[in-house]
C-alpha positions in Angstrom: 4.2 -13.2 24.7 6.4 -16.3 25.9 4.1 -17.2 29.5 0.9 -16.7 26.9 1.7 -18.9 24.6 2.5 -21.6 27.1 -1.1 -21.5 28.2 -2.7 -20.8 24.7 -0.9 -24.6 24.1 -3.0 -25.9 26.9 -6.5 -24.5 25.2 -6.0 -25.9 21.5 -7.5 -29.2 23.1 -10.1 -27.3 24.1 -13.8 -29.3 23.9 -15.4 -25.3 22.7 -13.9 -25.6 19.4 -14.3 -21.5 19.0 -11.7 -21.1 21.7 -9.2 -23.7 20.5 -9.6 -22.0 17.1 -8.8 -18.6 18.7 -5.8 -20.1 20.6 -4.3 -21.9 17.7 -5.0 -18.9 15.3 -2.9 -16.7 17.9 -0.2 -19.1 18.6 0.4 -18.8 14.5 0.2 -15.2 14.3 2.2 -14.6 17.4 4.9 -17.6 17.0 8.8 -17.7 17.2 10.7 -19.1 14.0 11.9 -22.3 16.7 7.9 -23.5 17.0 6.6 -23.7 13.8 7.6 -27.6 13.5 5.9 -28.0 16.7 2.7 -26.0 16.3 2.5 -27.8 12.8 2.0 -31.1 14.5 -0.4 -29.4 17.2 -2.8 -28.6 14.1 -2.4 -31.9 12.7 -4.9 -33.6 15.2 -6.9 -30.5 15.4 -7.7 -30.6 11.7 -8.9 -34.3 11.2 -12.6 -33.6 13.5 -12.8 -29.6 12.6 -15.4 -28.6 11.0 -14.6 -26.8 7.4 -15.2 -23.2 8.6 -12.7 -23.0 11.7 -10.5 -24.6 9.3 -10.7 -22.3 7.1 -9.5 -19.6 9.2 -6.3 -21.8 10.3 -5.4 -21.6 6.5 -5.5 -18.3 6.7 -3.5 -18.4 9.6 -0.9 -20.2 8.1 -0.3 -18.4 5.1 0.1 -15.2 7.0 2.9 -17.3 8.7 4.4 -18.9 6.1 4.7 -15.3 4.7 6.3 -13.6 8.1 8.9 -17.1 8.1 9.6 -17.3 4.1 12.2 -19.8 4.6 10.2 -22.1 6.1 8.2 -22.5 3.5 8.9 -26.0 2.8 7.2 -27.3 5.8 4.0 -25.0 5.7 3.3 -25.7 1.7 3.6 -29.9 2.8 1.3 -28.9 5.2 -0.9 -27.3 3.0 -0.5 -29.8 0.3 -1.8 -32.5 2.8 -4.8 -31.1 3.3 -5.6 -30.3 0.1 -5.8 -34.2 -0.3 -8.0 -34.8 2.7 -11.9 -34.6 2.9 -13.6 -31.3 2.4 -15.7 -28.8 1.0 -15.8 -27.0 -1.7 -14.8 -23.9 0.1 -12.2 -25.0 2.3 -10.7 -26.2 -0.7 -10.8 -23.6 -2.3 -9.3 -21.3 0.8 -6.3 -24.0 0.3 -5.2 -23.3 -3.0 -5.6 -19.6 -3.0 -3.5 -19.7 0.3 -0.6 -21.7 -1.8 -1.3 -19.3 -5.0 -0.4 -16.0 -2.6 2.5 -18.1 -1.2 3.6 -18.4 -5.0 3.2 -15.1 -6.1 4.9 -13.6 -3.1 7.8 -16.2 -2.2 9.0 -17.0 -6.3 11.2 -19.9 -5.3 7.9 -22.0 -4.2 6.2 -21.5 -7.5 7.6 -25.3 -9.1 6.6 -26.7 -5.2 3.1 -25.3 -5.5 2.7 -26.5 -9.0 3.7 -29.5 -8.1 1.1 -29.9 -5.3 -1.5 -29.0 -7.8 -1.1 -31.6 -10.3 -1.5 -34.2 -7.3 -4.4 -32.3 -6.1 -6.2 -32.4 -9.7 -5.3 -36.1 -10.1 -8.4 -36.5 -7.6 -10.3 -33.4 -7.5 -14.2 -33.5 -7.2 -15.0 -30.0 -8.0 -14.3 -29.1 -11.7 -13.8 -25.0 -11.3 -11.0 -25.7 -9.0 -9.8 -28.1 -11.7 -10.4 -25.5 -14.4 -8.7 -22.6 -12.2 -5.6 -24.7 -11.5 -5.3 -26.0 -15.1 -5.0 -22.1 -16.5 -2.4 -21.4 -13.6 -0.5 -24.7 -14.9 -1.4 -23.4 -18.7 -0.2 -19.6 -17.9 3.1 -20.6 -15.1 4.2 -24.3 -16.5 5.7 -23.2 -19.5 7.8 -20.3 -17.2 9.5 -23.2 -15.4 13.0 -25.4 -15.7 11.3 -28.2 -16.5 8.0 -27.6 -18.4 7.6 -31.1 -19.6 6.8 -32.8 -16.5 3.2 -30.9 -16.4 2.2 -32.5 -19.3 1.2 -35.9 -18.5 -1.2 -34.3 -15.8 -2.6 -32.1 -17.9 -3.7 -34.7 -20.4 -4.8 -36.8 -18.1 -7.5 -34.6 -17.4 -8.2 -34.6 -20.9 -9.4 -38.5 -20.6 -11.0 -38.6 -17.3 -12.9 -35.2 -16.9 -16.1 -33.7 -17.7 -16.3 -31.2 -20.9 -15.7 -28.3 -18.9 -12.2 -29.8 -17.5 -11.3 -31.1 -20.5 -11.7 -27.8 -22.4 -9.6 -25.9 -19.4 -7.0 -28.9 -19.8 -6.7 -28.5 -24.0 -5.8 -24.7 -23.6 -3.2 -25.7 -20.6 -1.8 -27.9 -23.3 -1.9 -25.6 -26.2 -0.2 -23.0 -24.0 2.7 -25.0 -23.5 3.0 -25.7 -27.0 3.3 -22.2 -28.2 5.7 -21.0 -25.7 7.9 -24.5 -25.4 9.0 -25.0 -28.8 10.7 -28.1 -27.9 7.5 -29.3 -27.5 5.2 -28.2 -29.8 5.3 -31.4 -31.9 4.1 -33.8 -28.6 1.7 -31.3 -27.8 0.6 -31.3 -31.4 -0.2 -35.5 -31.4 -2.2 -34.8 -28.0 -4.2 -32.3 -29.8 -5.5 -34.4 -32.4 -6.2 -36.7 -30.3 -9.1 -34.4 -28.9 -9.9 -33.2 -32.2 -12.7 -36.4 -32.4 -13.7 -35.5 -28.9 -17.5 -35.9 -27.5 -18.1 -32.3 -27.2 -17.9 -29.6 -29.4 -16.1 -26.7 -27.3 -13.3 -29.4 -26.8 -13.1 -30.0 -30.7 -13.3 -26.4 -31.4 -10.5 -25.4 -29.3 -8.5 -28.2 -30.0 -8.9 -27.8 -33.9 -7.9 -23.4 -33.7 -4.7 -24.6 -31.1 -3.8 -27.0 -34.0 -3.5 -24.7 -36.8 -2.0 -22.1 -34.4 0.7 -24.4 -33.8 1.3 -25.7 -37.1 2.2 -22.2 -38.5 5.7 -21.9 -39.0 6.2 -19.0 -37.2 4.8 -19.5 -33.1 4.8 -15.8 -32.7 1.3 -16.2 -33.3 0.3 -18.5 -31.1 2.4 -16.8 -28.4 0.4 -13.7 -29.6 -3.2 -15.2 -29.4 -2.6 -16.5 -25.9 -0.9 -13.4 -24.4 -2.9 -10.7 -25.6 -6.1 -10.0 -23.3 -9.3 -10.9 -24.8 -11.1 -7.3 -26.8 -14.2 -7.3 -24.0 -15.6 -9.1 -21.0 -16.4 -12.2 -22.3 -20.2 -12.3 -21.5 -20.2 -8.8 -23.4 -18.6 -10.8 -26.2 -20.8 -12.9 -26.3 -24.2 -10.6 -25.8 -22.3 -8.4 -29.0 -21.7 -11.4 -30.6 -25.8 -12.8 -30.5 -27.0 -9.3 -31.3 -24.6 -9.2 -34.5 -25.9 -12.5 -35.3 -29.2 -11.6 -35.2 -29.0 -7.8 -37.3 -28.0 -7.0 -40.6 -24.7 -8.9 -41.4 -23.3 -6.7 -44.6 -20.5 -5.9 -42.5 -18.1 -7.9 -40.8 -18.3 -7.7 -37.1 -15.5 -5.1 -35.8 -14.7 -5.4 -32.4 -14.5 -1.1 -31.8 -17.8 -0.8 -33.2 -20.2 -3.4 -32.8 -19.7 -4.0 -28.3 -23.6 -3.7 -27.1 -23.6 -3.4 -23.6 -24.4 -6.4 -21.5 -27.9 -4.9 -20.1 -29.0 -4.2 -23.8 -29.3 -8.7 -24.3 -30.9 -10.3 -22.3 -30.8 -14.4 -23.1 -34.6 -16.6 -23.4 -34.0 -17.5 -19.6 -33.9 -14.2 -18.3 -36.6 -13.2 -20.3 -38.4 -15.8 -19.1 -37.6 -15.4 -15.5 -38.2 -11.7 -15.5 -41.8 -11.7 -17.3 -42.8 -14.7 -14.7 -41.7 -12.1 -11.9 -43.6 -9.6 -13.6 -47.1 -11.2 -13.9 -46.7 -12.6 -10.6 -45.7 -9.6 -8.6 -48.7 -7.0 -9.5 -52.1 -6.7 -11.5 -54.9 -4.4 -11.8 -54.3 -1.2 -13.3 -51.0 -0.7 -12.3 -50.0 -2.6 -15.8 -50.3 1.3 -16.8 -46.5 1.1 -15.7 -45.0 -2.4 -16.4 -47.3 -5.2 -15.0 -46.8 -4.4 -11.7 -43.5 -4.7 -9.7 -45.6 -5.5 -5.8 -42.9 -7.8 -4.7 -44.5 -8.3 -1.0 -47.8 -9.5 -2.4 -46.3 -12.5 -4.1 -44.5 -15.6 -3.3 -42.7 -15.8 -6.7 -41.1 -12.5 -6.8 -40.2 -13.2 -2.8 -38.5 -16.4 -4.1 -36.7 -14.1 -6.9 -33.5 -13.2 -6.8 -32.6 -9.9 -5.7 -30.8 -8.7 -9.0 -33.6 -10.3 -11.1 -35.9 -8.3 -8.5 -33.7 -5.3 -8.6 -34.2 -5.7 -12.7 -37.5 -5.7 -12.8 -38.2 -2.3 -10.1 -35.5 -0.4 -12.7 -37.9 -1.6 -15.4 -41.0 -0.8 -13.9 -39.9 2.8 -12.5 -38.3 3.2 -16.0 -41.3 3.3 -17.4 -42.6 6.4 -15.3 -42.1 9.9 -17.0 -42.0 11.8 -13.6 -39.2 9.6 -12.4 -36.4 9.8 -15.3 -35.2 12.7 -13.7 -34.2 10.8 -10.4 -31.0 9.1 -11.7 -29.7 5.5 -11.2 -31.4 3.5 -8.8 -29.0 2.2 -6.1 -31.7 -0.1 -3.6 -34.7 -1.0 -3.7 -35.7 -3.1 0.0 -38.0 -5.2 0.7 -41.5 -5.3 0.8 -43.1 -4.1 4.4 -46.6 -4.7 5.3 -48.3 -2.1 6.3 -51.7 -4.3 7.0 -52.7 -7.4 8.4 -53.2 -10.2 5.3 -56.5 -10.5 6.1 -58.1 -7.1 6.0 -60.8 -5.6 3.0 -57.6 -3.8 1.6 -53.7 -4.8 2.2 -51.2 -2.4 1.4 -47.3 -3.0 1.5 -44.3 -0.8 0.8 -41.4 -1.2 -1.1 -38.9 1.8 -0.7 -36.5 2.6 -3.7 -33.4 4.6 -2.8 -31.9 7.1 -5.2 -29.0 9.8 -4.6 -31.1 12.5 -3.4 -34.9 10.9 -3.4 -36.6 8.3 -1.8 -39.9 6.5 -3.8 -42.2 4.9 -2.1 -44.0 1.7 -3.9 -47.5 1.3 -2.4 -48.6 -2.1 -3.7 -52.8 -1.7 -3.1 -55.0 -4.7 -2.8 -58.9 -4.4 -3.3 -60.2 -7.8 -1.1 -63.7 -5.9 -1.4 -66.0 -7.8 -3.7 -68.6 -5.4 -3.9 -66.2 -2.2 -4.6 -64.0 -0.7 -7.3 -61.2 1.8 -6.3 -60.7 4.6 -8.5 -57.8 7.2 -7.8 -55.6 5.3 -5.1 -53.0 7.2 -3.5 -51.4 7.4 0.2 -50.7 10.7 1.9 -47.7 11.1 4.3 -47.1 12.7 7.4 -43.5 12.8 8.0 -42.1 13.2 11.6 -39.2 15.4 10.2 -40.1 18.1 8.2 -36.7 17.9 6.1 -38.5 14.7 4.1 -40.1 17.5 1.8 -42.7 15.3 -0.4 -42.0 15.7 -4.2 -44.4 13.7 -6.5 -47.5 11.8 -6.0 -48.7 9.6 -8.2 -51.9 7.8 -8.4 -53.5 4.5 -9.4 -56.4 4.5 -11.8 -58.1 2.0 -10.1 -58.3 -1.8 -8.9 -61.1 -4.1 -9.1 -61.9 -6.5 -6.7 -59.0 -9.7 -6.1 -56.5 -7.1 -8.5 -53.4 -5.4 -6.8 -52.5 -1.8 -8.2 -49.7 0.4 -7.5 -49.0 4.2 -6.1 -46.2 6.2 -5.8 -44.7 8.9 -3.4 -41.2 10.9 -3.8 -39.7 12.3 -1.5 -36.5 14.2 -0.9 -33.8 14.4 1.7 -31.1 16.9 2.1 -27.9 16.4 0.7 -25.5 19.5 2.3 -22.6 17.9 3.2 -22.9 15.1 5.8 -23.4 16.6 8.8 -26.9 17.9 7.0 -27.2 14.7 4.7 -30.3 12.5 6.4 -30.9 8.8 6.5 -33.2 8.6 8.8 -37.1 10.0 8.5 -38.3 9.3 11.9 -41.9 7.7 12.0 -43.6 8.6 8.6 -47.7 8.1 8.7 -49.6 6.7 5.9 -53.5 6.8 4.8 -54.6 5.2 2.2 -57.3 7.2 0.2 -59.3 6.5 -2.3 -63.0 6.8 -4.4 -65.1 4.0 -4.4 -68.2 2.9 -6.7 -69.8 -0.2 -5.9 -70.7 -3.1 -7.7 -74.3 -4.3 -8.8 -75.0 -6.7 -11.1 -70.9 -6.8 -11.9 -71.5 -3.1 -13.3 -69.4 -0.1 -11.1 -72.3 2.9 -10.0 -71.8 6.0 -11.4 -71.5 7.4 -8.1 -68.1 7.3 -6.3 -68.0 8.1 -2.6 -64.9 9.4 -0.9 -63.1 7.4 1.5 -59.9 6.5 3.6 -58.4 4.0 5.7 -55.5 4.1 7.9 -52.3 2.1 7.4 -49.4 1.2 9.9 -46.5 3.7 9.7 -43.1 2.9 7.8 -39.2 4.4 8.8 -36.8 5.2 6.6 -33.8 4.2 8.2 -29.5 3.7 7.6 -29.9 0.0 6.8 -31.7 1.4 3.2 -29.3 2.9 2.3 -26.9 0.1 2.5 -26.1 -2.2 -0.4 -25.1 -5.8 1.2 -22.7 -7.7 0.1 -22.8 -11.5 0.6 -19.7 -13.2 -1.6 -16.8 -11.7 -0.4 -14.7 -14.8 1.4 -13.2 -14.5 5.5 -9.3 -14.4 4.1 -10.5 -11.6 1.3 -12.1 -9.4 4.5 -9.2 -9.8 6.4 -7.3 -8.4 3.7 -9.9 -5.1 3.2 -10.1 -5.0 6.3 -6.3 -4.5 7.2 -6.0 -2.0 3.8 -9.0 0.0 4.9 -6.9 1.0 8.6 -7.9 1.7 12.3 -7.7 5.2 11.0 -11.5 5.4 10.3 -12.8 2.9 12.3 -15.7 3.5 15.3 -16.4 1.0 18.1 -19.3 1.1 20.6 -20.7 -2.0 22.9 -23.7 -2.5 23.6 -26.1 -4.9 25.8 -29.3 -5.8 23.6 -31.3 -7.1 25.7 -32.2 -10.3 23.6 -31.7 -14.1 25.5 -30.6 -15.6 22.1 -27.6 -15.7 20.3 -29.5 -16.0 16.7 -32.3 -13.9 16.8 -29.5 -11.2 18.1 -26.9 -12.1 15.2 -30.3 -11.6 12.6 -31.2 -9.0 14.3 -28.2 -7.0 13.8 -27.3 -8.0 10.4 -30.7 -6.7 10.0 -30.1 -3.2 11.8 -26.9 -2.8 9.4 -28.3 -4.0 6.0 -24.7 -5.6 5.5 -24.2 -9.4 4.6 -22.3 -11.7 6.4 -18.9 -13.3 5.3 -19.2 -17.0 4.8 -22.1 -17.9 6.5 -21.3 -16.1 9.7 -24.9 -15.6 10.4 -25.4 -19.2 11.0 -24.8 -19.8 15.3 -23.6 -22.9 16.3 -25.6 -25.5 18.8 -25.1 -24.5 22.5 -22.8 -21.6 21.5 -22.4 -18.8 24.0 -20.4 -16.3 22.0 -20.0 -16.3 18.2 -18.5 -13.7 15.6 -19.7 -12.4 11.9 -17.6 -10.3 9.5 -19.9 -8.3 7.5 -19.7 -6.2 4.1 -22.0 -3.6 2.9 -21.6 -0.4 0.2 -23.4 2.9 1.8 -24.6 5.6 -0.3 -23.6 8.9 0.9 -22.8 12.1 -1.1 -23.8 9.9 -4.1 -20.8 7.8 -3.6 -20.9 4.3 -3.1 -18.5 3.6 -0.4 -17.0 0.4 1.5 -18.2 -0.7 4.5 -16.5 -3.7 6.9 -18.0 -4.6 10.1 -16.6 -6.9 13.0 -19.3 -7.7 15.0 -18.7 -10.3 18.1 -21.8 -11.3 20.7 -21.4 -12.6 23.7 -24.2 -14.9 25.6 -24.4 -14.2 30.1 -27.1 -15.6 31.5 -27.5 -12.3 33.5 -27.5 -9.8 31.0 -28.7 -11.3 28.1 -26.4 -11.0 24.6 -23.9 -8.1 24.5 -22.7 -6.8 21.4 -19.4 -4.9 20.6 -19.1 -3.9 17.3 -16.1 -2.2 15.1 -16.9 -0.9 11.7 -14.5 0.3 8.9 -15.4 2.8 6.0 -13.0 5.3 4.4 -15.2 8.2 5.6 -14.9 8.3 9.2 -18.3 9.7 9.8 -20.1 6.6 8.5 -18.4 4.4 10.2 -19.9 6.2 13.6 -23.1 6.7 11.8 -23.2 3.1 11.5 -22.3 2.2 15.1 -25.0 4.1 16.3 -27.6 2.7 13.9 -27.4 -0.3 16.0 -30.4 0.9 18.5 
């Protein structure tokens, strides 16, 4: 390792900032006791004109080596704690502190150090949840330490300076130490009243119930009320608590009996949000159902979210007696159009994945002035024979300028993996139909039969893969060590493409997975770039893990070429997945 490291040194002044990431990253992983001090001062200058995401992975970095070298932790955690006081992001802040929290929890005799650092970080902090996370740790760890009193005046001053939020966070801390520091319950207790005339009400309320807690003669109880876990989640609480509110109140509310689940309220917002993605996603007819759920055919359900998306396809399938049978739904994809926007009818799909059954959402146009639809539906030709089609169901019909919907269910066999299928190979569609025509605006009693042909649809892996888009570089690092090389497949491949975005898009498209931190965005002038990605896979109608490391690599000879290493527990979908990539 010695004659590498010597000429990783050279490359952390590197003008490609990717390699002089790599090199520093390696130097820290790799690194005898004897360099720390002088790789520490390396990364000085390197930090100050990094960009927040490479730093982010040199925090990581030098956690793992401030956890290999414990007692040099003094100099790592000053590192640390300077550059929690210099300019950045949210993020990379927030990388920082979780890198000193794990130093704490893991190496006890730096817990007072870390704390420490914290209260000078909060002093000037810009971004209130880090405030508010910090404050409980100070609240929850302060009072465990030799010298509890000295948190105090930093806790309060965020009672003066901070927004409501903070401050609320910050009269808890307080509290906290008041009813586990007897010694100084009565200073905690004037600070207290203090905020008891407060500007806002959740900082009066909590400072009033900490008051009377404390002024009990016996602190058991406040010790009590802040040790014990809270009865339920608290936005179930909450939900429980509105629902209560609203009912028959004869009773007292009891905590055992009286827990709604969250699904059951839904607050005005939602409401609001789901019913404008409702009218705006389908018409015609297919209000039979819900209102329509044809996502592709409008702009406002594209803009949606996809859980307020994914709320309103549960709703609208729901709703349909043939499908209650089917069991939870665990995807529903996008919509694909299966006509050009301009033609006299356009059709898109939305596929909805279940454990063993696959529905497919035809959302139906009519752009024919002179013509009303009656008894829509799409027949299916599938390439494999093992899609057996299980349900059809039509829609009534759609006058002109209205969108209704149609239905088909199909099944896939589920006999152990090697016979479980998630791809369908090329399915055909034709859209068929009766039409009247219009005169006068009244329909003729005559309806003529008819068809037209639509573009053919895949079922492929990606559908069947549940992305996963929050889950932080340092926290995939950790999965992805936990998870083992045990059940991991690798495969390289060249992919033809002359870009290094449209191939990163393109893959994260291929695998349905989401990237880590914004890993999907390519630098300027790159020529190789990495993305962790995260995804859950249905398979056996489990939901299981799934890590990927993907890494591409720009020649101007042979185009982008991809190798690609991906984790699950089950071995077989890990080489599934690899070979998805096509």
């Amino acid at each position: 390792v010695a004659p590498c490291s010597v000429d990783l040194e050279h490359l952390i002044n590197d003008s490609n900032r990717n390699v002089a990431t790599i090199a520093i990253t390696t130097l820290l992983r790799t690194g005898v006791e004897q360099n720390v001090d002088r790789l520490m001062k390396s990364i000085s200058g390197f930090m100050t004109d990094t960009s927040d995401e490479f730093k982010i992975v040199l925090i990581d970095a030098i956690k793992s080596l401030c956890l290999k070298f414990k007692h040099r932790h003094k100099t790592l955690l000053a590192f640390l704690s300077a550059s929690l006081r210099e300019e950045g992001g949210k993020d990379y802040k927030r990388a920082i502190m979780n890198a000193i929290l794990e130093i704490i929890e893991k190496i006890p005799e730096t817990k007072e150090t870390g704390l420490e650092q914290f209260c000078e970080f909060i002093e000037d902090c810009e971004f209130p949840k880090l405030s508010m996370k910090i404050l409980d740790l100070l609240g929850s760890e302060g009072p465990k330490t030799k010298h509890p009193g000295k948190y105090i005046r930093f806790i309060f001053n965020r009672v003066i300076l901070e927004t409501a939020s903070v401050r609320s966070a910050a009269v808890t801390a307080l509290a906290r130490f008041g009813a586990h520091v007897p010694e100084l319950t009565r200073s905690v207790q004037v600070l207290l009243s203090r905020c008891a005339s407060d500007d806002d009400d959740e900082v009066r309320d909590r400072a009033v119930l900490f008051l009377h807690l404390l002024e009990m003669k016996d602190l058991s109880v406040a010790k009590q009320f802040f040790d014990s876990e809270a009865p339920a989640d608290p936005k179930r609480l909450v939900a429980s608590l509105e629902a209560y509110l609203q009912g028959k109140k004869d009773l007292a509310f009891d905590v055992s009996k009286d827990l709604v689940e969250v699904e059951e309220i839904e607050d005005e917002k939602e409401k609001g949000d789901r019913k404008s993605a409702q009218n705006n996603v389908g018409g015609g007819t297919a209000a039979n159902y819900n209102g329509g759920a044809a996502a592709g055919t409008s702009t406002a359900a594209n803009n949606s979210s996809p859980q307020m998306q994914m709320n309103v396809y549960k709703e609208l399938l729901g709703k349909i007696p043939q499908f209650a049978t089917l069991g939870p739904l665990f995807k529903s994809s996008s919509a694909s159009e299966l006509t050009e926007s301009e033609t006299e009818y356009v059709v898109s799909c939305v596929k909805h994945v279940f454990k063993e059954y696959i529905v497919l959402q035809y959302n139906v146009t009519n752009n024919m002035e002179d013509q009303l639809l009656e008894n829509i539906t799409v027949e299916i030709e599938s390439e494999d024979p093992d899609w057996a089609e299980e349900k059809v169901i039509a829609e009534k019909s759609i006058a002109y300028g209205a969108t209704g919907i149609c239905f088909v269910c199909l099944s896939r066999p589920m006999e152990g993996f090697k016979k479980e299928n998630f791809n369908s190979g090329s399915i055909g569609n034709t859209l068929k139909f009766y039409v009247k025509d219009i005169e006068n605006g009244v329909p003729q009693s005559v309806a003529t039969e008819d068809e037209y042909q639509l573009e053919d649809l895949e079922i492929v892996e990606s559908d069947f893969m549940l992305p996963r888009n929050n889950i932080r570089t340092m926290d995939f690092k950790n999965k992805w060590d936990e998870v083992g090389d045990a059940t991991q497949a690798i495969k390289k491949f060249s992919l033809g493409l002359e870009d290094l975005q449209n191939a990163v898009d393109a893959v994260i498209d291929l695998l349905g997975m989401g990237p880590c931190d914004n890993m999907n965005e390519v630098p300027e002038n790159a020529r190789s770039h990495g993305v962790f990605m995260a995804g859950e896979f249905l398979s056996g109608g489990k939901r299981l893990p799934v890590l990927c490391k993907a890494g591409f690599m720009l020649d101007q000879r042979h185009g982008v070429t991809l190798k690609i290493a991906i984790r699950c527990p089950d071995v077989n979908v890990s080489q599934l997945l690899t070979t998805s990539v096509r």
